[in-house]
NUTIDREN-802611 format. One line per field, with one value per atom (N, C-alpha, C, CB): chain; z, x, y; residue number from 0; atom name. Coordinates in steps of 0.1 Angstrom, whole numbers, m for minus. Atoms other than C-alpha are relative to their C-alpha. Glycine has a CB too. Layout:
N
ch: [A:...]
Z: [Z:...]
X: [X:...]
Y: [Y:...]
i: [NUM:...]
at: [CA:...]
This chain:
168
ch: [A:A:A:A:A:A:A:A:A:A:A:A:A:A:A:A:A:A:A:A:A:A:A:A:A:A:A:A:A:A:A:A:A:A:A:A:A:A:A:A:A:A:A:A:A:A:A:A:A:A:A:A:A:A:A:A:A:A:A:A:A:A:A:A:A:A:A:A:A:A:A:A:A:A:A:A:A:A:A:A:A:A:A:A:A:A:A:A:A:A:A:A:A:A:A:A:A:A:A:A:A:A:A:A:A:A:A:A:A:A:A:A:A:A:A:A:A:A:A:A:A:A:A:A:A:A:A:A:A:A:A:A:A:A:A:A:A:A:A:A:A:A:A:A:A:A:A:A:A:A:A:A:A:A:A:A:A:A:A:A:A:A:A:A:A:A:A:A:A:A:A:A:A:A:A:A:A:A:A:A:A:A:A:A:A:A:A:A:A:A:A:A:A:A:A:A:A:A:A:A:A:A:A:A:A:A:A:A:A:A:A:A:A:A:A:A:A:A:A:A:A:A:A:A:A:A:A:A:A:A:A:A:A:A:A:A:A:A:A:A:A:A:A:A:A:A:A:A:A:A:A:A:A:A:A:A:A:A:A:A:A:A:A:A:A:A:A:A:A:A:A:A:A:A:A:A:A:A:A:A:A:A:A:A:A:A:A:A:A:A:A:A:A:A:A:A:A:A:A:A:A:A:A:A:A:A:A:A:A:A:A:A:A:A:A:A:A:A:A:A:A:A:A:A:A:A:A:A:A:A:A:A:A:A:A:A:A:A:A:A:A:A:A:A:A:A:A:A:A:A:A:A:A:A:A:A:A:A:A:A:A:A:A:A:A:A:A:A:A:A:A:A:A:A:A:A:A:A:A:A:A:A:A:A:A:A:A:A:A:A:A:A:A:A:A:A:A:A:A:A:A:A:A:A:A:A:A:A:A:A:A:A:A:A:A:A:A:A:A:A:A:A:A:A:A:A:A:A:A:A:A:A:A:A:A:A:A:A:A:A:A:A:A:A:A:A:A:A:A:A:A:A:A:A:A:A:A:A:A:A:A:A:A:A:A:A:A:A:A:A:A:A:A:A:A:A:A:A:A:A:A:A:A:A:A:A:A:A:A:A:A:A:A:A:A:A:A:A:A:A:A:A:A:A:A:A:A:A:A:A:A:A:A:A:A:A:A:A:A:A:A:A:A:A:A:A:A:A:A:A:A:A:A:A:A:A:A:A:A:A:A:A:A:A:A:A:A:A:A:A:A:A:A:A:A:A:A:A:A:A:A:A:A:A:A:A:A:A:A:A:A:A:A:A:A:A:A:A:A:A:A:A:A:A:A:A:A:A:A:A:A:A:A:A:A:A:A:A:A:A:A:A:A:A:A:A:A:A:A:A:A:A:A:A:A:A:A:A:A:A:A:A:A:A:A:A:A:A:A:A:A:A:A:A:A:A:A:A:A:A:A:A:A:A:A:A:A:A:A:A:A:A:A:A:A:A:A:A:A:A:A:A:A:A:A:A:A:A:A:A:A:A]
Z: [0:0:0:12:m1:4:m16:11:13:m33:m8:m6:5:m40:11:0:m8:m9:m7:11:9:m33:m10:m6:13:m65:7:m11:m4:m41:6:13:m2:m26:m15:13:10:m61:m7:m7:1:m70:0:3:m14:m40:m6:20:5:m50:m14:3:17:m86:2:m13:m3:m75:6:9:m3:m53:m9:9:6:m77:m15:1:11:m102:9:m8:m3:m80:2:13:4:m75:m10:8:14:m111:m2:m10:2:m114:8:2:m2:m88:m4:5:8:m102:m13:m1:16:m137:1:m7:m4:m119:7:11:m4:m105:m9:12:5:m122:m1:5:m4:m106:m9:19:10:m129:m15:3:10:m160:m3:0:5:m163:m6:7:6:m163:m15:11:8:m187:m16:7:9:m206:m7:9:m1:m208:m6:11:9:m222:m15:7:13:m250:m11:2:2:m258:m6:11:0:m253:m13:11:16:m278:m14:1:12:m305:m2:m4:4:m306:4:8:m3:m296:m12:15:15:m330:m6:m8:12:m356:4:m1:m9:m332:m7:25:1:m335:m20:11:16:m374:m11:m5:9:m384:4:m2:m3:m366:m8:16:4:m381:m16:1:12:m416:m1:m9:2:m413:1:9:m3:m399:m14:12:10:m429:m13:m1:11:m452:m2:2:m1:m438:m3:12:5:m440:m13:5:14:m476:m9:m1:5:m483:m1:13:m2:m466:m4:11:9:m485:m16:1:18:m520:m2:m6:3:m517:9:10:1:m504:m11:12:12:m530:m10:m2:9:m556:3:m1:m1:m542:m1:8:5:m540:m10:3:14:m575:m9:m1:4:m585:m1:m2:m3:m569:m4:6:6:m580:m16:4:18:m616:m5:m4:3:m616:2:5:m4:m601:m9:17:7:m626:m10:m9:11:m651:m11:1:6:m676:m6:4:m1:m689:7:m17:m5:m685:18:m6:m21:m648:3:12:m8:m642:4:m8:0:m648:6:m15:m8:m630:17:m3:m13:m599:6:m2:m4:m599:1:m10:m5:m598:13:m13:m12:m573:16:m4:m14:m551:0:4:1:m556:5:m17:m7:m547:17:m4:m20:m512:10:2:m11:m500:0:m4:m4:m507:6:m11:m10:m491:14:m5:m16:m460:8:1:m1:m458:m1:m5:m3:m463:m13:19:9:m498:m9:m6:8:m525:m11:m6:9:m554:m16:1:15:m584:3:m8:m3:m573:m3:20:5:m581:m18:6:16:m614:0:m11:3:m623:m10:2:13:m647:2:m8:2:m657:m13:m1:14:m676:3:m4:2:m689:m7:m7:11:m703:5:3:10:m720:m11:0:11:m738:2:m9:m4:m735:m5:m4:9:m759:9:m22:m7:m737:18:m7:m13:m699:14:3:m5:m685:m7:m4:6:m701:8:m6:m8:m683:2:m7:m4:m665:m3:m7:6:m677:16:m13:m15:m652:0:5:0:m645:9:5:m11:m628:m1:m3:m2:m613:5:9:m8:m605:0:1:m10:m583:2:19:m6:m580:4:m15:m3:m559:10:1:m11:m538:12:m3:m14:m500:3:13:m5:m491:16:1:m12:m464:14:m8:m7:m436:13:12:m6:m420:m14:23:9:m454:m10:m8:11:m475:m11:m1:11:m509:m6:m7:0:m523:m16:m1:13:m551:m5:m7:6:m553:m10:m9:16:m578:2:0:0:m559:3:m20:m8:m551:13:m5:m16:m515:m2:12:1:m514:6:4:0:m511:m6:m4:4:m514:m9:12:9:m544:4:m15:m4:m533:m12:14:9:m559:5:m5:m7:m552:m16:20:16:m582:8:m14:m7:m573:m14:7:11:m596:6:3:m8:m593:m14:8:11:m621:0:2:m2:m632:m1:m6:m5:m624:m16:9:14:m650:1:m1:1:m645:m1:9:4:m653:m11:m4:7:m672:m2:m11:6:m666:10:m1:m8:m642:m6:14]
X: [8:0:8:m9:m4:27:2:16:3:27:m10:1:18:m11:2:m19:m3:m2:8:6:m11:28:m14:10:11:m2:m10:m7:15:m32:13:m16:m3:m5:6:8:m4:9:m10:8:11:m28:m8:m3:5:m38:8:11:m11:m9:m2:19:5:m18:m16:m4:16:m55:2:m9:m2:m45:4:7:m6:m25:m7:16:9:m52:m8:m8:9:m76:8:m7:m3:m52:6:7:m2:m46:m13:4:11:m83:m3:m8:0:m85:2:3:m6:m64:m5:16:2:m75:m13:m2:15:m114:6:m13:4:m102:7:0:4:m109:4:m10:1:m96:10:5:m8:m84:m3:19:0:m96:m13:0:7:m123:1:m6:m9:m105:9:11:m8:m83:m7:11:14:m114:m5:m12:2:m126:8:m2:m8:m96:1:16:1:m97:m9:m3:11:m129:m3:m3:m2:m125:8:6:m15:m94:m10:12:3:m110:m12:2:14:m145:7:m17:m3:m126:8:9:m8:m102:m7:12:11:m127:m8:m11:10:m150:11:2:m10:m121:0:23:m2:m112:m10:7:7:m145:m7:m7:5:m151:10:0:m11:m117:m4:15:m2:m125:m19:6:11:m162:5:m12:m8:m149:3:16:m3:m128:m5:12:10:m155:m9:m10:8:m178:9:m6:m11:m151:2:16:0:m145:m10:m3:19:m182:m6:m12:1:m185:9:m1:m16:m152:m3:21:0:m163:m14:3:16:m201:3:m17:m2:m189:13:m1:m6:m165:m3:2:13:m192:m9:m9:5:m211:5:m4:m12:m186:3:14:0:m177:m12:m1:10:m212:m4:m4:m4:m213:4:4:m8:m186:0:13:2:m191:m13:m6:8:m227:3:m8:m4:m212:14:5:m11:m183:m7:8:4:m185:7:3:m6:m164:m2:7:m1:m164:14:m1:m14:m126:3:9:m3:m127:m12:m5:10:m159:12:m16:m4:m139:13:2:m15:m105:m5:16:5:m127:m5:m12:7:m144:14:m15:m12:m114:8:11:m4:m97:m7:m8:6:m125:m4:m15:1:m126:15:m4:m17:m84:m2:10:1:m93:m8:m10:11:m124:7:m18:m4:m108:13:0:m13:m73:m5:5:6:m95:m2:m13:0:m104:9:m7:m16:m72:1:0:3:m82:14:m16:m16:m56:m11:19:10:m74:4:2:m2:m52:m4:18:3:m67:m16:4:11:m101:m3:m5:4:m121:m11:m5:16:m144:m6:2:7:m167:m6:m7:6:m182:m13:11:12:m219:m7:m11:11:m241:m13:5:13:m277:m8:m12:4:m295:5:m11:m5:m270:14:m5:m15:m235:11:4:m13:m215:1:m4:0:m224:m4:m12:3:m225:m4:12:6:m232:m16:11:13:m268:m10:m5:11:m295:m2:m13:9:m314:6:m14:m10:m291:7:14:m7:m277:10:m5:m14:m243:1:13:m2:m234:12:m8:m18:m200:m4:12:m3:m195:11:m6:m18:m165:m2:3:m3:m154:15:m1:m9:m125:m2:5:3:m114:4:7:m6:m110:9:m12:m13:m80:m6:18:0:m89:12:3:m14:m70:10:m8:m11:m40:m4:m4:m2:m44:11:m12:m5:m18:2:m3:3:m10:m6:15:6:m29:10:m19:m6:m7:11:m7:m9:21:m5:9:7:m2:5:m27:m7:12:m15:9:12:m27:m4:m6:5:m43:m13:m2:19:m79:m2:m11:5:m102:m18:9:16:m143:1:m11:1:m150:m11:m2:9:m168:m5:3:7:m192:m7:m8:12:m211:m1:6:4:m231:m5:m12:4:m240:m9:16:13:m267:1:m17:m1:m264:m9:17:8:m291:8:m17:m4:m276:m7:8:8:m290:m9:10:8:m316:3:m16:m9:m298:15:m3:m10:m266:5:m3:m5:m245:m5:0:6:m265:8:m17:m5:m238:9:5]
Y: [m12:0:13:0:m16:27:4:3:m6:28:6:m6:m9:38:9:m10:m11:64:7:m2:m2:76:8:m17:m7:83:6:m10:m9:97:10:m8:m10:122:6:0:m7:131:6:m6:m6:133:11:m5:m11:155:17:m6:m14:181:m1:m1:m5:181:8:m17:m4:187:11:m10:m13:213:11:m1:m9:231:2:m3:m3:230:6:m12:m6:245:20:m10:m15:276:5:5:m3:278:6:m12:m4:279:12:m10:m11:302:16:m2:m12:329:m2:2:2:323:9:m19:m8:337:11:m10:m9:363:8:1:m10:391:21:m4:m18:425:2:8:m12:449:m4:2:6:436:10:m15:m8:461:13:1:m14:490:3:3:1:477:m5:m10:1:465:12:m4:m9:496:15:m3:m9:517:m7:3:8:489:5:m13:m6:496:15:m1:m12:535:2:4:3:533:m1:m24:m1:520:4:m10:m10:540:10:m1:m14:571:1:4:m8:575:m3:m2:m2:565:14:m15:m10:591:18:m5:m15:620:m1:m2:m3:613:2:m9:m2:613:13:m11:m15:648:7:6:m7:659:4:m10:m3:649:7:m15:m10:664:13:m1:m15:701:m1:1:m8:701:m1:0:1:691:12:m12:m12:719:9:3:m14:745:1:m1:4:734:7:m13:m4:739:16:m8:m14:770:7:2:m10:785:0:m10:4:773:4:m19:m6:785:16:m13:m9:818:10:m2:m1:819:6:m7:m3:817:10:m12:m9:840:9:0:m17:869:4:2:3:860:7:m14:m11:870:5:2:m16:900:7:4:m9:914:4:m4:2:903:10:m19:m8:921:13:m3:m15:950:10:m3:m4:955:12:m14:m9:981:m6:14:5:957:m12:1:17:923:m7:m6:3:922:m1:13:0:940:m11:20:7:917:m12:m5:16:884:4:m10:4:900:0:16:m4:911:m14:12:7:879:m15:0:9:856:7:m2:m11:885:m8:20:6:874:m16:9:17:834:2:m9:m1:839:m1:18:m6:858:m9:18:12:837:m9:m6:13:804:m2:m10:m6:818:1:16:0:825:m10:5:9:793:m16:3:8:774:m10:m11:9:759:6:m1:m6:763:4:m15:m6:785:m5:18:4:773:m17:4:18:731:4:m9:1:750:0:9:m6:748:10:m12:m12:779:2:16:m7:785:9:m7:m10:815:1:9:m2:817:9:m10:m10:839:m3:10:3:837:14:m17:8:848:2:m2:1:856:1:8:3:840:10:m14:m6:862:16:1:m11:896:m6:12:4:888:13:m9:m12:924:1:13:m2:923:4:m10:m6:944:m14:11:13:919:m15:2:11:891:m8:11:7:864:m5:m10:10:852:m11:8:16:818:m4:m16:5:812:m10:8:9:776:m4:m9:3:766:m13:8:17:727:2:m16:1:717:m11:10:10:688:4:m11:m3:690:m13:3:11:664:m4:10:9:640:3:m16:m4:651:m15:16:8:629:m14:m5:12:607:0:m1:6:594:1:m5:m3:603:m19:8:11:573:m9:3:1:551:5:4:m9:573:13:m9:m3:593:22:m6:m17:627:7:7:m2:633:m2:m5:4:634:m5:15:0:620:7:m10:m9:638:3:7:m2:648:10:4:m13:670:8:m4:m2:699:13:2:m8:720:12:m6:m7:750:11:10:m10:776:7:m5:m12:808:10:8:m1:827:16:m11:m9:864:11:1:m3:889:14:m1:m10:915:14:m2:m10:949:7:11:m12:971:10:3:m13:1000:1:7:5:986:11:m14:m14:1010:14:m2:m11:1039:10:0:m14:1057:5:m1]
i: [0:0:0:0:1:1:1:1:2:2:2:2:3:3:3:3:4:4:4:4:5:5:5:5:6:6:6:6:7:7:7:7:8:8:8:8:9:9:9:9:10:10:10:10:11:11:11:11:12:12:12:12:13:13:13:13:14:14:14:14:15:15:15:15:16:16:16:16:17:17:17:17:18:18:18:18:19:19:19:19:20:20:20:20:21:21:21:21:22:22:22:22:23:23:23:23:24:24:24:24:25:25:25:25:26:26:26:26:27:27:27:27:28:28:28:28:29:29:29:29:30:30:30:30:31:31:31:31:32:32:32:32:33:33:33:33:34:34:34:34:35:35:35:35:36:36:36:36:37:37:37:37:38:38:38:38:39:39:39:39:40:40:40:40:41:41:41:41:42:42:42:42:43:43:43:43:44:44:44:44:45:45:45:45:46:46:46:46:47:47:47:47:48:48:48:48:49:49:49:49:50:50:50:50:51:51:51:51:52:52:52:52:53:53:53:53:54:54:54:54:55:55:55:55:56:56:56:56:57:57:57:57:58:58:58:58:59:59:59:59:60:60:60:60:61:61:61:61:62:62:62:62:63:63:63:63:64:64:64:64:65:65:65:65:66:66:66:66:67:67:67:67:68:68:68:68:69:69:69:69:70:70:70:70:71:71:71:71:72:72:72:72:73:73:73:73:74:74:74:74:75:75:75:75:76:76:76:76:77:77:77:77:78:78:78:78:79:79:79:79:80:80:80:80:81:81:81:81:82:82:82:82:83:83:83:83:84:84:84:84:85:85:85:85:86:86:86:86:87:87:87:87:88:88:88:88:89:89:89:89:90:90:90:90:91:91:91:91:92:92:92:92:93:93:93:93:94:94:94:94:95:95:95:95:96:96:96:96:97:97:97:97:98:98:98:98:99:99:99:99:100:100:100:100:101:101:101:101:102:102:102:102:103:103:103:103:104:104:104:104:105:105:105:105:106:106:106:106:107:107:107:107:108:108:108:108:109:109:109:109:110:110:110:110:111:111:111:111:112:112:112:112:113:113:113:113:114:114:114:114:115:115:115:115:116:116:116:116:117:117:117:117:118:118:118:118:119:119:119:119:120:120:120:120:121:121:121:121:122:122:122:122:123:123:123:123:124:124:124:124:125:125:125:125:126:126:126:126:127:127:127:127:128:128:128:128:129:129:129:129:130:130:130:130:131:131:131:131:132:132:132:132:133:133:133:133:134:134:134:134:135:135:135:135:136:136:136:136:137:137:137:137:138:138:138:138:139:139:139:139:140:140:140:140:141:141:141:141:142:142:142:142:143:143:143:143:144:144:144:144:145:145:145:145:146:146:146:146:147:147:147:147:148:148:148:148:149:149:149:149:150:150:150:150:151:151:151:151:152:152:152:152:153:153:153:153:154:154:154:154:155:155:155:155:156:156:156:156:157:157:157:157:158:158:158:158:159:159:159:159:160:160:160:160:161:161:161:161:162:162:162:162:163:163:163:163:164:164:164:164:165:165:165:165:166:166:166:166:167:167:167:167]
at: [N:CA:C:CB:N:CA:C:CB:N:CA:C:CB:N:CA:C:CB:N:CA:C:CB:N:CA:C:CB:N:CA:C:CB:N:CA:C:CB:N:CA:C:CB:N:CA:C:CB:N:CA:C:CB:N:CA:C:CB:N:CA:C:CB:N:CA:C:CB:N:CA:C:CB:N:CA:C:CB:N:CA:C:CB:N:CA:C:CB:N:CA:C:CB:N:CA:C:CB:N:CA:C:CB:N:CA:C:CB:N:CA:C:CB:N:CA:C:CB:N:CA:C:CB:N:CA:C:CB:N:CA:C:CB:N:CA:C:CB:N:CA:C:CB:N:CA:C:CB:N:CA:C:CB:N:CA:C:CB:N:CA:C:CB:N:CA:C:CB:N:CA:C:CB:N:CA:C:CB:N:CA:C:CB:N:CA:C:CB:N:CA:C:CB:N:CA:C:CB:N:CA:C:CB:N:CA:C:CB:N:CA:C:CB:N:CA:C:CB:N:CA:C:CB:N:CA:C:CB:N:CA:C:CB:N:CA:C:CB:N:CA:C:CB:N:CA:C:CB:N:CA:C:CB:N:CA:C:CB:N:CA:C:CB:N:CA:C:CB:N:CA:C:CB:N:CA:C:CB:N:CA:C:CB:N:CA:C:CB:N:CA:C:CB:N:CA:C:CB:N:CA:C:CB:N:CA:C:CB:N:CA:C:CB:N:CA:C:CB:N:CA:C:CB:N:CA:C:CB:N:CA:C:CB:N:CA:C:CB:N:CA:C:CB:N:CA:C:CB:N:CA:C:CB:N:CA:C:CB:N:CA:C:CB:N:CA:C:CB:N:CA:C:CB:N:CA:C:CB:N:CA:C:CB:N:CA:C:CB:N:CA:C:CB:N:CA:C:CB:N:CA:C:CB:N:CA:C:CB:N:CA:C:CB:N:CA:C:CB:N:CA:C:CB:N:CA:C:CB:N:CA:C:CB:N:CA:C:CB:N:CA:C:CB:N:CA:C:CB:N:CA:C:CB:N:CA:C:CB:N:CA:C:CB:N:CA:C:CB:N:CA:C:CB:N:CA:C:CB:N:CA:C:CB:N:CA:C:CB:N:CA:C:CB:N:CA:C:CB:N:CA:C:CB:N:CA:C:CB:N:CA:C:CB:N:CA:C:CB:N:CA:C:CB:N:CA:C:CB:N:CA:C:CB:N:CA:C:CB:N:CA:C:CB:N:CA:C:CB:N:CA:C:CB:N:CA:C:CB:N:CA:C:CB:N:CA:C:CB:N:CA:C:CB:N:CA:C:CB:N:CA:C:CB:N:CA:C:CB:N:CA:C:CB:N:CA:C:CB:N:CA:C:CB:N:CA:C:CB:N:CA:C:CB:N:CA:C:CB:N:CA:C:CB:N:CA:C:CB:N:CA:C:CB:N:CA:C:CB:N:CA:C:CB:N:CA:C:CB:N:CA:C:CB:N:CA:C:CB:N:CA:C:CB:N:CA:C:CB:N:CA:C:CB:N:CA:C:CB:N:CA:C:CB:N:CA:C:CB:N:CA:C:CB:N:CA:C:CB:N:CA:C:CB:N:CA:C:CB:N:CA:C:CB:N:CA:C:CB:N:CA:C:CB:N:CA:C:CB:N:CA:C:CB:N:CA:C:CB:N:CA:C:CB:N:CA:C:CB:N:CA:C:CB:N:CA:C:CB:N:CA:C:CB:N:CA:C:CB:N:CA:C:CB:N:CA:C:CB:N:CA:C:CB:N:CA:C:CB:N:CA:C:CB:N:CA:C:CB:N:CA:C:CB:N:CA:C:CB:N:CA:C:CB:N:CA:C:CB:N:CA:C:CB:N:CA:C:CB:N:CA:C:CB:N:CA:C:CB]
């Protein structure tokens, strides 16, 4: 018999030292906290970069539709065709400068109806629209391509020009 005494105490101490394996394995302290910054972590940067890259979507928006607007202001207000179109680029430079956009990455067009070939025309309407991209911010040139992504942002502005137009 002192040999099966020999395997129930080597038993015993295995058994024991499973149960404070198991023990510690359940307990638990500090695993919430640490839970919890995990957690935090990864819903807090998607959370920030997707406020980062809105902000500079709105700003964008709001620089490139006040842009257009000034634009066809000034254009109605010219006494020129020439000064209209230097006045109206002048102020597409300054607004999207204010705003932090770069002005030669925009495209502008300039129309007239209802009749394209004169664009000062009593009562006559001009439409500046402005496109340009806003660059994704903390992104990557994508490809090597020397480009940033980026949301293209549009805005048209509609502005009539006055009936007393040349009469000062």
């Amino acid at each position: 018999m002192p040999r099966s005494r020999r395997w129930t105490e080597a038993l015993a101490a295995l058994a024991a030292q499973a149960r404070r394996l198991a023990a510690a394995v359940r307990d638990e302290s500090g695993s919430a906290s640490l839970e919890f910054i995990t957690v935090g972590v990864l819903l807090l940067v998607p959370t920030v970069y997707l406020v980062l890259a809105l902000s500079a979507l709105e700003s964008a928006s709001f620089g490139v539709e006040g842009a257009a607007r000034q634009a066809t202001r000034v254009f109605v207000q010219s006494e020129s065709e020439g000064a209209a179109e230097s006045a109206a680029r002048t102020a597409i430079q300054v607004t999207l400068a204010d705003y932090g956009l770069d002005a030669h990455n925009a495209q502008v067009a300039i129309s007239c109806r209802p009749n394209p070939a004169d664009c000062l025309t009593r009562r006559g309407y001009v439409t500046v629209t402005i496109t340009t991209t806003v660059p994704l911010p903390l992104m990557p040139p994508v490809l090597n391509l020397h480009l940033p992504a980026g949301i293209p942002v549009t805005s048209v502005a509609t502005e009539q020009v006055s009936r007393f137009w040349g009469s000062r």
